[in-house]
N, C-alpha and C positions, 0 to 999 in steps of 0.2 A: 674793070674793077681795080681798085687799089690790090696792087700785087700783098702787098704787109696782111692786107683784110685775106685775101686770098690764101694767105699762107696759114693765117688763124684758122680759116672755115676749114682745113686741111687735118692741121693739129686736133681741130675738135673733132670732125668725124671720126679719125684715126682713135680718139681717147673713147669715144663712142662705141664704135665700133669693137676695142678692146673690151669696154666694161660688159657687151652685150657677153662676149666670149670669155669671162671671168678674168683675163688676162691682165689684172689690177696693177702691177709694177710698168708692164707698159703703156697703161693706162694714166698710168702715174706722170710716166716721162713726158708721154705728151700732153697732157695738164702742165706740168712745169715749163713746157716750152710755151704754151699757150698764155702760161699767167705772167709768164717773160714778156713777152711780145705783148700784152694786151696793156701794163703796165707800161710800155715804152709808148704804145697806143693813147695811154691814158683813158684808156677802157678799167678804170679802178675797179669798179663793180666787178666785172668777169674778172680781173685778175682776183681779187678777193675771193671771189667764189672756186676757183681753181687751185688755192691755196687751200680752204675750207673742205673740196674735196679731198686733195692729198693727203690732210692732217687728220681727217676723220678716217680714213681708211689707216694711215701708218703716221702717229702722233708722235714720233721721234724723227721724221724725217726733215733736213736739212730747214725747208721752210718753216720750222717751227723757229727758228733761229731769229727769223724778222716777226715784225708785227702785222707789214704790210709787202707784198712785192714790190712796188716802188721802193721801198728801202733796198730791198733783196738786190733791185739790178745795180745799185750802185757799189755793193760792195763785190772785189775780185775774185773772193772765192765762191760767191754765187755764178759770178760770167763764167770760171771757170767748169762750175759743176754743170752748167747748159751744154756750153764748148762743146763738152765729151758727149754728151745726149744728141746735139744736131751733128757728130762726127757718123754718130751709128744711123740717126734718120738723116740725114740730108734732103735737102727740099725733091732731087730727083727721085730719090729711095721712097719719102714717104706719097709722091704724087704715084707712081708704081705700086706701091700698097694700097693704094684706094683705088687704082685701077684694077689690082686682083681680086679686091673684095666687090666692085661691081657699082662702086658708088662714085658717082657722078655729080659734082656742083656747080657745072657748068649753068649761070645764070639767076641761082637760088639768092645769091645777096641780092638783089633787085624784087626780090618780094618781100621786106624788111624797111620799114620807115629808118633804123639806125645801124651800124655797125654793131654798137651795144643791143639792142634786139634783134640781131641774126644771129651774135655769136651765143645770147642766150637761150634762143633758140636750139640751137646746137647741141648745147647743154643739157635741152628738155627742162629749161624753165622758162622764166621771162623775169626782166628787171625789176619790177614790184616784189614777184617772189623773192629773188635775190635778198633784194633791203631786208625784206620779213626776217630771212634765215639772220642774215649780218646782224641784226638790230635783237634777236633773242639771243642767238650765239655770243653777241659782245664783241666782236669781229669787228677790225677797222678797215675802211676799205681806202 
């Protein structure tokens, strides 16, 4: 598997995994690194939708600033605000966090016709939903 796809399915379960447990700020984090990476992806849709969840949970937070994450990764003070976030997860730290929580992805993108429907998946939707949300929200993806 594409290490980049692998590092996403990683991001998400972790943002998963956080929402299950209320833990909405670091859920948040890893949404943002996820809507990072999916935009450099050019996974628009998921980065869209990663956005939409951070802003609906906390509507002053930084991503409000862009329209879209593709905007976001180009400007420095967005790389910078990721920077600090993958300092604290790092890809060892967060792959160790889903080992203590008992989840395992070893081989799940392979039951996934796209990149874009496993990461939406992940998310606990799927990219028709996606659009529905973007396309009433008014959200650019």
């Amino acid at each position: 598997m594409d290490s980049q796809i692998e590092l996403l399915g990683i991001y998400l379960h972790l943002a998963r995994s956080f929402q299950q447990r209320s833990q909405l700020l670091r859920r948040d984090r890893m949404l943002v690194l996820a809507g990072q990476l999916s935009a450099k992806l050019e996974l628009n849709r998921i980065a869209a939708y990663c956005r939409h969840l951070v802003l609906d949970h906390n509507p002053g937070h930084m991503l409000g600033h862009w329209a879209r994450l593709r905007d976001a990764i180009r400007d420095p003070d967005f790389d910078n605000f990721c920077r600090v976030i993958r300092r604290r997860y790092p890809r060892e730290k967060a792959e160790q966090l889903l080992d203590e929580l008992g989840i395992s992805s070893e081989g799940e993108r392979q039951a996934y016709y796209s990149d874009e429907e496993y990461a939406a998946a992940l998310l606990g939707t799927n990219p028709a939903e996606i659009d529905l949300l973007l396309q009433t929200s008014g959200a650019d993806d």
